[in-house]
C-alpha positions in Angstrom: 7.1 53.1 -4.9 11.2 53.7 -5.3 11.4 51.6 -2.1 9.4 48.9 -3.0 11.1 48.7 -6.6 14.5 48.5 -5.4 13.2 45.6 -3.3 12.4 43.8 -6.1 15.5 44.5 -8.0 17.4 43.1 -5.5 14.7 40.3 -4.8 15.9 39.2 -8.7 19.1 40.0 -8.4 19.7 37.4 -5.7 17.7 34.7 -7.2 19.9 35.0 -10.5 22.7 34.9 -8.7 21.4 31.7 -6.4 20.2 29.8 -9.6 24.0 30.4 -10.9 25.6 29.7 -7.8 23.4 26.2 -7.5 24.6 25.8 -11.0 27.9 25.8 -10.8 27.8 23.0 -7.6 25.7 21.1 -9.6 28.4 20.7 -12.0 31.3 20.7 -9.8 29.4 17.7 -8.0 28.3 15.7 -11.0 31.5 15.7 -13.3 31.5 12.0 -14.3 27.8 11.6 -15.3 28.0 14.9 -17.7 29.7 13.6 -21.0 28.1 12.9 -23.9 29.3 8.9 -25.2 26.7 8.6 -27.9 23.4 8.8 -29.0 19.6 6.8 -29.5 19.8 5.4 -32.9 16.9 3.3 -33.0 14.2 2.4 -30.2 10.9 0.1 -30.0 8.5 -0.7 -27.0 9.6 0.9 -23.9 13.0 1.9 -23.9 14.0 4.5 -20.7 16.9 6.5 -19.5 17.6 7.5 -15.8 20.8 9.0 -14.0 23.2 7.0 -12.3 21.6 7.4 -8.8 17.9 6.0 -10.3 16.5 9.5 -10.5 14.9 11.6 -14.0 13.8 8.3 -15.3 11.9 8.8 -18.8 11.6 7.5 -21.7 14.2 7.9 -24.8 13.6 8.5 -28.7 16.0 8.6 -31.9 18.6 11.0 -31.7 18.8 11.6 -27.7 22.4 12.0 -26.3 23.7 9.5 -24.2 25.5 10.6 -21.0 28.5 8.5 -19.2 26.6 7.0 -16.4 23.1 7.0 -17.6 21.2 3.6 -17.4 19.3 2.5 -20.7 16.7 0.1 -19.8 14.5 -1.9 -22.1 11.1 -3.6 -21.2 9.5 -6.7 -22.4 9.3 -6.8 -26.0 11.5 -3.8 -26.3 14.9 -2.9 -27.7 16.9 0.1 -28.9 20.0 0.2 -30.9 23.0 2.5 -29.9 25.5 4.1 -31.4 28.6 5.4 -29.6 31.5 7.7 -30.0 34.1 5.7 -31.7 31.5 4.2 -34.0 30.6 1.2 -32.2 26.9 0.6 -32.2 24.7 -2.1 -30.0 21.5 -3.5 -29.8 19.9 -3.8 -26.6 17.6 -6.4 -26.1 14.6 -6.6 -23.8 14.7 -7.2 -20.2 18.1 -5.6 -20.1 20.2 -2.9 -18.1 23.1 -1.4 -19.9 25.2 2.0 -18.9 29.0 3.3 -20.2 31.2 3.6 -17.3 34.0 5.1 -18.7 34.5 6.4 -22.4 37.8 8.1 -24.1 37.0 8.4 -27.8 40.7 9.9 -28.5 41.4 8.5 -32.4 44.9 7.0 -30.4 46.4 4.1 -28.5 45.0 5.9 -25.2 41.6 5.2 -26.6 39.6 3.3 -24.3 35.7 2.3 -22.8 34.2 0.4 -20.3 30.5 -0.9 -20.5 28.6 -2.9 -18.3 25.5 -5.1 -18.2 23.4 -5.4 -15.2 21.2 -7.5 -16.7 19.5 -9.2 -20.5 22.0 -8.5 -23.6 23.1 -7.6 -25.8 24.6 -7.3 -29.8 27.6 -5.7 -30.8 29.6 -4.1 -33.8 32.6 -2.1 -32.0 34.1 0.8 -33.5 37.8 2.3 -33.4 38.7 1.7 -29.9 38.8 -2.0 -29.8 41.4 -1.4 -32.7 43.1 1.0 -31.7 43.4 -0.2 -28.3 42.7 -3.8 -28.1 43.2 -4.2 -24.4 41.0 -1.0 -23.4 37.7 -2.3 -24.5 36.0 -4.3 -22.0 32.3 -5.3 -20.9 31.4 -5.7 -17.7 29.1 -8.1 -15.8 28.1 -9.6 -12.1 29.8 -13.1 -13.5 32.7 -12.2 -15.6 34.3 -9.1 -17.8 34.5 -9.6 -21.5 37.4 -8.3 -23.3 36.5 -6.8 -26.6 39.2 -6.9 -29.9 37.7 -5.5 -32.9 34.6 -7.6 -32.9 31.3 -8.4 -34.0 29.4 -10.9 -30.7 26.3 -11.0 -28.8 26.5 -11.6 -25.0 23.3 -12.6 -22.9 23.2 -13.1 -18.9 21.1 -16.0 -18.6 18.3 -17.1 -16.1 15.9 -19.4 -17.1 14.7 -17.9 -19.9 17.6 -18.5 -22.5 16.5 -22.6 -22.0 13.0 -21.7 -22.3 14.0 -20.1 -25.4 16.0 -23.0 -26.5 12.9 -25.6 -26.1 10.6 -23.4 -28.4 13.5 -23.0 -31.2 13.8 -26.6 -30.9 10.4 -27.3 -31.9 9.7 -25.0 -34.7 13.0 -26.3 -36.2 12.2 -29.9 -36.2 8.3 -28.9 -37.4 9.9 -27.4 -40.6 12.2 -29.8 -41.2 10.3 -32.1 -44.0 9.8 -28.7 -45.7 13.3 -27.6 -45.2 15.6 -28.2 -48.8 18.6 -25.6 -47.6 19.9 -24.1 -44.3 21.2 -20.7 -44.0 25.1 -20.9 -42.1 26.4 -17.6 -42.5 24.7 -14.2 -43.1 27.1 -10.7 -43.2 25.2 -7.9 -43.4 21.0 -8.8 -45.0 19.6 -12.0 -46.3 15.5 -11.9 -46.9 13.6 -14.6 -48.6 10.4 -14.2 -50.5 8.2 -17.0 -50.2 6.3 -18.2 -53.8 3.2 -17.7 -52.1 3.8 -13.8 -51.4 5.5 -12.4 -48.1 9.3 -12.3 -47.1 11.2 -13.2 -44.0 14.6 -12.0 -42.9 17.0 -15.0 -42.7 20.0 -15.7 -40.7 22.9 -18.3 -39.5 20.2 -21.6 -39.4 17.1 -20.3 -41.0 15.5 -22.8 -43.1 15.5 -22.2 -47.3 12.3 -23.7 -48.7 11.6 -24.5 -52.3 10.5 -21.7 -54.7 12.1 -19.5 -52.0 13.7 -16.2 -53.6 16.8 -15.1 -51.9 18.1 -11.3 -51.8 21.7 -10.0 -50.3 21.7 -6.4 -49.5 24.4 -3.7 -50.5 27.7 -4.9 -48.5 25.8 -8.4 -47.6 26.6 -11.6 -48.3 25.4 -15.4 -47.0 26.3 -19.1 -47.0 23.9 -21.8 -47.4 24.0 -25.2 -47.1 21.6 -27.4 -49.4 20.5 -31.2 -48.7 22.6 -33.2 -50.6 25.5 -31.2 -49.5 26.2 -28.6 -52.1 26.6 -25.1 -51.4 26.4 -21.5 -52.5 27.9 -18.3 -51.3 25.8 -15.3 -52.3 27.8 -12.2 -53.5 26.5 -8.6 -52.4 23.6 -7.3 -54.8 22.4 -10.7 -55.1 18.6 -12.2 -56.1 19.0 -15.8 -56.7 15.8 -18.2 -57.1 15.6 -22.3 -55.8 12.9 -23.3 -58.2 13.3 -26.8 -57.4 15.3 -29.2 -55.0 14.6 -32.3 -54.4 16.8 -34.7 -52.4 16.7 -39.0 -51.9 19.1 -39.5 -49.9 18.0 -43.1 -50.3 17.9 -42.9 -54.4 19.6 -40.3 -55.6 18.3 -41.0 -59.2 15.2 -39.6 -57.5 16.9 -36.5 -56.7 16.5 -33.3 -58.8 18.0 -29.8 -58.4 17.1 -26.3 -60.3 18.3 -23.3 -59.5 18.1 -19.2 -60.9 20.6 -16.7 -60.5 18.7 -13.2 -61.4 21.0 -10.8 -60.8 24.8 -10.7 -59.2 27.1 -13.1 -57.8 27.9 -16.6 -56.5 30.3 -19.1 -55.6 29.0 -22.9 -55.0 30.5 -26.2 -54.8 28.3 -29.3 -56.1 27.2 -31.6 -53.6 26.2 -35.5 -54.0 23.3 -34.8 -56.7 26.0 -32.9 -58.9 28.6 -35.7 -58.6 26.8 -38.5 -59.1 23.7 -37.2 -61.3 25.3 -34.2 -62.9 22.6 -33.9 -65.6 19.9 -33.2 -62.9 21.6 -30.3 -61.8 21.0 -27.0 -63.4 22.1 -23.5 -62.8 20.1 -20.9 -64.9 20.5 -17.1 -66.2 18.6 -15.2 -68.6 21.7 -15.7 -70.9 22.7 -19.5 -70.4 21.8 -22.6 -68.5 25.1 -24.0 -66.8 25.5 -27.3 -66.6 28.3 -29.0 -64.2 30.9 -31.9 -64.2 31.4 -32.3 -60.0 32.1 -28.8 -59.9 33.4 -25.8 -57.9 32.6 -21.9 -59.9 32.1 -18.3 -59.0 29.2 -16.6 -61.3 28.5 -12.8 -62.2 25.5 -11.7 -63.9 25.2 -8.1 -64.6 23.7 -5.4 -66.8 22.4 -7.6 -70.0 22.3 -10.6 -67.7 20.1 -9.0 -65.2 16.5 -10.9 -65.1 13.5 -8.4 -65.7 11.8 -10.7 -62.4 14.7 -9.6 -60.2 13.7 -5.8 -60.8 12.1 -4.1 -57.2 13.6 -7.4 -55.1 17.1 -5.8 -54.0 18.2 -2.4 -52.9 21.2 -3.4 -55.1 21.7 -5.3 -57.5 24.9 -4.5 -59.0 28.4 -6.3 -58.7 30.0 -5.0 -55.5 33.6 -4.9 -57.5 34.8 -3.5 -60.9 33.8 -5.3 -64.3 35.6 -5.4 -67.2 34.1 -3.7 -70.0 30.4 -5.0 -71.2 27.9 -6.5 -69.7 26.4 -10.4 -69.0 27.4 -13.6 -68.1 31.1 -14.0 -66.2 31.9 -17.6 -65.0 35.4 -19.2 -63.1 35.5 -22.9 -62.5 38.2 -23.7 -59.5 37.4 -27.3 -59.4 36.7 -29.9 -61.8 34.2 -28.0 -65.3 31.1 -26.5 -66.3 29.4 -26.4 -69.5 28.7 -22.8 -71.0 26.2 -22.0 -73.7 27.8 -25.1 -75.2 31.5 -24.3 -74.5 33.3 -26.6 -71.7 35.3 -24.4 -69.3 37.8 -26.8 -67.5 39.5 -25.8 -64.0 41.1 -22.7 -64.0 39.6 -20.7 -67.4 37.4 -18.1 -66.9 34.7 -17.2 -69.6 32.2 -14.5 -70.3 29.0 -14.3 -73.1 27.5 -10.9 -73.3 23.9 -12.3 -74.7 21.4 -14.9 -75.0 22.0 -15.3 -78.9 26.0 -14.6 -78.3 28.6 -16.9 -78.6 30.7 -17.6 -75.2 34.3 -16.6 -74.9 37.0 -18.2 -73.2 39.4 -15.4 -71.4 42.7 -15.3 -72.0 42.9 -14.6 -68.1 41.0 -15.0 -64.5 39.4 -11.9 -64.6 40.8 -9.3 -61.2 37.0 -9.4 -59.8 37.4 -13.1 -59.5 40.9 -13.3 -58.5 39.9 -10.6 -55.4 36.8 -11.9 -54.4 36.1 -11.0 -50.9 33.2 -13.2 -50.4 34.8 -16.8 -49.0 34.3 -20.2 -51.1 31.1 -21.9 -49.5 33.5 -25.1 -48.6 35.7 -22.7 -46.5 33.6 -22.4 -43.7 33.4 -25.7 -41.1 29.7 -27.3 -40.9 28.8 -30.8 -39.1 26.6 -30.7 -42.3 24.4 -34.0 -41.3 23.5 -32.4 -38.1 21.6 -29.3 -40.0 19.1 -31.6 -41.5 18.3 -33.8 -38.5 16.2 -33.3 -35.2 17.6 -31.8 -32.7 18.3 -32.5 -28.8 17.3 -30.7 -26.3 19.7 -27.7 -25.2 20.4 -27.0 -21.8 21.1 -23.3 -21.1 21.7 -23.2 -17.5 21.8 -19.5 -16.1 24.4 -17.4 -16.5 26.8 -15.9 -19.1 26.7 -16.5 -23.3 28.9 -14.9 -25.4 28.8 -16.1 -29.0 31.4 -14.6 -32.2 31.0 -13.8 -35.5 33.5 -11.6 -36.4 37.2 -10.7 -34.3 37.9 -12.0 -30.9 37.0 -11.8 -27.3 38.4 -12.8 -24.1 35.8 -13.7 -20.9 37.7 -13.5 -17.9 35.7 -15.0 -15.0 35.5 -13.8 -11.0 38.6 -16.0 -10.5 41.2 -14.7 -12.7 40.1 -17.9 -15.3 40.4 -16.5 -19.1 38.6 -18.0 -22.5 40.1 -16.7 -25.5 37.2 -17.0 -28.1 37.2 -16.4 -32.1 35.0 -16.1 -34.9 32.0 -18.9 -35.1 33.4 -20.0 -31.4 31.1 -19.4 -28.3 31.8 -19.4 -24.6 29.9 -19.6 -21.1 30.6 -18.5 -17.9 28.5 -20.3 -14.5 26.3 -17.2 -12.5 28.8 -17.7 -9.3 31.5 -16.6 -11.8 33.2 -19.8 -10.8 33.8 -21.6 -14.3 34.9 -20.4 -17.7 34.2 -23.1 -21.2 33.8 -23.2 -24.4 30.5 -24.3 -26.0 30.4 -26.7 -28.7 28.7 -24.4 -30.8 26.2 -21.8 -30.6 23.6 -21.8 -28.4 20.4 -21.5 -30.7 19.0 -18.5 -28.3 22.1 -16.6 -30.0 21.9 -17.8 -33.3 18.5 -17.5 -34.2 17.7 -14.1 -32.2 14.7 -12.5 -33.4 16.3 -8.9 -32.6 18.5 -7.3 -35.2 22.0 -6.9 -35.0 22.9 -3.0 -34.7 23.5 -2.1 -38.7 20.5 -3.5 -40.3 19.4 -1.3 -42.5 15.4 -0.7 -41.3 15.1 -2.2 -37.6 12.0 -0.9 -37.7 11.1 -3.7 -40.0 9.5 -6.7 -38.1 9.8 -10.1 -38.9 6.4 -11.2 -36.7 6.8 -15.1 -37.3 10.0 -16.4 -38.7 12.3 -14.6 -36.0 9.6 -14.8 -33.3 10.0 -17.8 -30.6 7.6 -20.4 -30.7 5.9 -19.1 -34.6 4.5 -22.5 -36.4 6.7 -21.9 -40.0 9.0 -20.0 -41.5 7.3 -17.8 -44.0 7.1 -15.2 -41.4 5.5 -12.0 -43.5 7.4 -8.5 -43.1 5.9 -5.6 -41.2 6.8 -2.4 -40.2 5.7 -1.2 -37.2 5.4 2.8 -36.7 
């Protein structure tokens, strides 16, 4: 008995002692694959995680860490969103390979990461790094190596399914185009219409705006949209603003007729051809006062006693995204040519503000500071060809190889032979799958700029929009679903 105990004393003494001994190899082998870069924020469909070498494959959900080395793969129809160590965060589309290489999240100039893309793409908000360190961000891939400065892009490595994609966008586009009154050129953050039938669609850059379409800005959102007759409208954060009606003969503008609401928040919009040379069938409405315009350029803010009872349950946030003076209702700021409000002409330049329906307007003595610091650009200050948004398109080739498309900072693609393409915001860039040749695209390709998956800081990814971001759907009044 004492024999046979001591036996297996030592029996568990020397399997502890092997287990720790195999541990400590383990770790002294595998240094560079046991950091932690970041974690699952998001993931849909069949998302998996595997060690550098292929082995432990399995599949990932929220909140996993992220090791340097591991290999995120997504499957058809899948995505995940990440979010890393120095804040940036990325969407990973499906079909797509995607590890960290090298990560130092140090909140200094040593900062630095390197990523790479075996295969699909890609959609990216970077964090501190590629500010603090603009050269030690990079991307890389089989064609070329994408350096990253404090930017917002998507990147896709292309076969042939980015021109299969193209040839389907095409087609819806031009199907909705007798429908289409307004086109969507700019979204920061969320833009969702609701249809005047019932359902809503999440819009972005090229989405089409249809009549008696109801248009909502999230908190720290804002859009620009383009309208027929070439007037335009940037939408403030906190925003539900209505097109009741918008008619445009380009043949007979006498024909022409436009009606617009603004329910709640802020916008800035220049008058297009109906304003200028039919100004009286052009009207801009509040629950205070109907705005009438003279060829016009203004900034509007409707808050508190202004807010419409219909925009109540439509926006996560519907107040002004900056400080108001004291009261609440109608602000207005003409910048170009006049306006008349509630029967008092503001010229260019004045600023003036009516607290209620039944109130008298008042001219400010001065531009009010929310105005003066708007953050939210003038719709005419961003470059559209706008004839082209209204007309058919051509077909796009998208032969295979490397996209990279930017909204926001700058990027620089430096191909296999030493070739570099320095690319800024709305610019996009392609580099040929021998890594040969390095150009810029005349704009971007409509793969990028109408992707159905959501960039990385959408608010609820696990929202769907099942028509109006899928390829190939028949309209755009795509209803909203959320998928559990």
């Amino acid at each position: 008995m004492i024999k046979k105990y001591f036996f297996k004393s030592g029996t568990i003494r020397l399997v502890a002692i092997s287990f720790v001994m195999a541990s400590i190899c383990l770790a002294l082998l595998t240094p560079a694959y046991a950091d932690e870069v970041g974690h699952i924020q998001f993931t849909r469909g069949a998302v998996t995680m595997q060690n550098h070498d292929g082995s432990s494959a399995r599949l990932v959900a929220k909140d996993e860490q992220v090791q340097r080395g591991e290999v995120i793969k997504t499957g058809p129809r899948s995505f995940t969103i990440v979010k890393l160590k120095d804040g940036t965060r990325m969407t990973i589309r499906p079909n797509s390979s995607f590890t960290v290489e090298q990560m130092n999240a140090k909140q200094d100039s040593s900062a630095s990461a390197v990523l790479r893309l075996f295969r699909g793409g890609l959609r990216a908000i970077t964090g501190y790094i590629s500010k603090k360190n603009p050269n030690g961000y990079k991307l890389r891939t089989s064609v070329a190596t994408i350096g990253i400065r404090g930017t917002e892009f998507d990147t896709r490595l292309c076969q042939n399914d980015c021109e299969d994609e193209n040839t389907k966008l095409n087609e819806k586009r031009d199907k909705q185009l007798e429908k289409t009154v307004a086109r969507v050129v700019f979204v920061r953050g969320s833009l969702t219409a609701g249809a005047i039938e019932g359902g809503n669609r999440t819009l972005k850059a090229g989405s089409s705006v249809f009549e008696g379409d109801t248009l909502v800005t999230r908190e720290n959102s804002y859009s620009i949209i383009v309208f027929r007759d070439k007037s335009r409208i940037s939408l403030q954060s906190g925003t539900v603003f209505r097109v009741d009606e918008m008619k445009f003969n380009d043949k007979d503008e006498s024909k022409s007729s436009a009606l617009f609401s603004l329910l709640s928040g802020g916008l800035r919009t220049v008058t297009g051809l109906l304003g200028k040379l039919h100004p009286s069938k052009y009207k801009m409405r509040t629950s205070i006062a109907t705005i009438g315009i003279r060829g016009t350029g203004y900034d509007l803010m409707c808050t508190g006693a202004c807010q419409s009872g219909e925009a109540s349950g439509l926006s996560n946030s519907a107040t002004d995204p900056v400080a108001l003076p004291a009261g609440d209702g109608l602000y207005a700021h003409v910048w170009d040519g006049a306006i008349e409000f509630g029967g008092q002409v503001l010229p260019k330049g004045s600023s003036g503000y009516k607290l209620s329906k039944s109130a008298k307007p008042v001219v400010l003595p001065t531009v009010p500071d929310f105005f003066k610091t708007n953050p939210v650009p003038k719709p005419d200050s961003v470059d559209v060809e706008e004839k082209s948004l209204f007309s058919k398109t051509k077909a796009e080739e998208a032969p295979p190889g490397l996209y990279v498309s930017v909204t926001e900072g700058n990027v620089t693609v430096e191909n296999k032979t030493g070739s570099k393409l320095e690319l800024g915001p709305g610019q996009a860039g392609y580099a040929d799958v021998l890594g040969r040749k390095v150009s810029r695209l005349p704009k971007t390709p409509a793969f990028q700029q109408f992707d159905a998956y959501p960039m990385p800081d959408v608010q609820n990814p696990g929202v769907v929009n099942v028509k109006a971001g899928a390829i190939g759907s028949d309209d755009d009044s795509g209803r909203v679903c959320e998928v559990k």
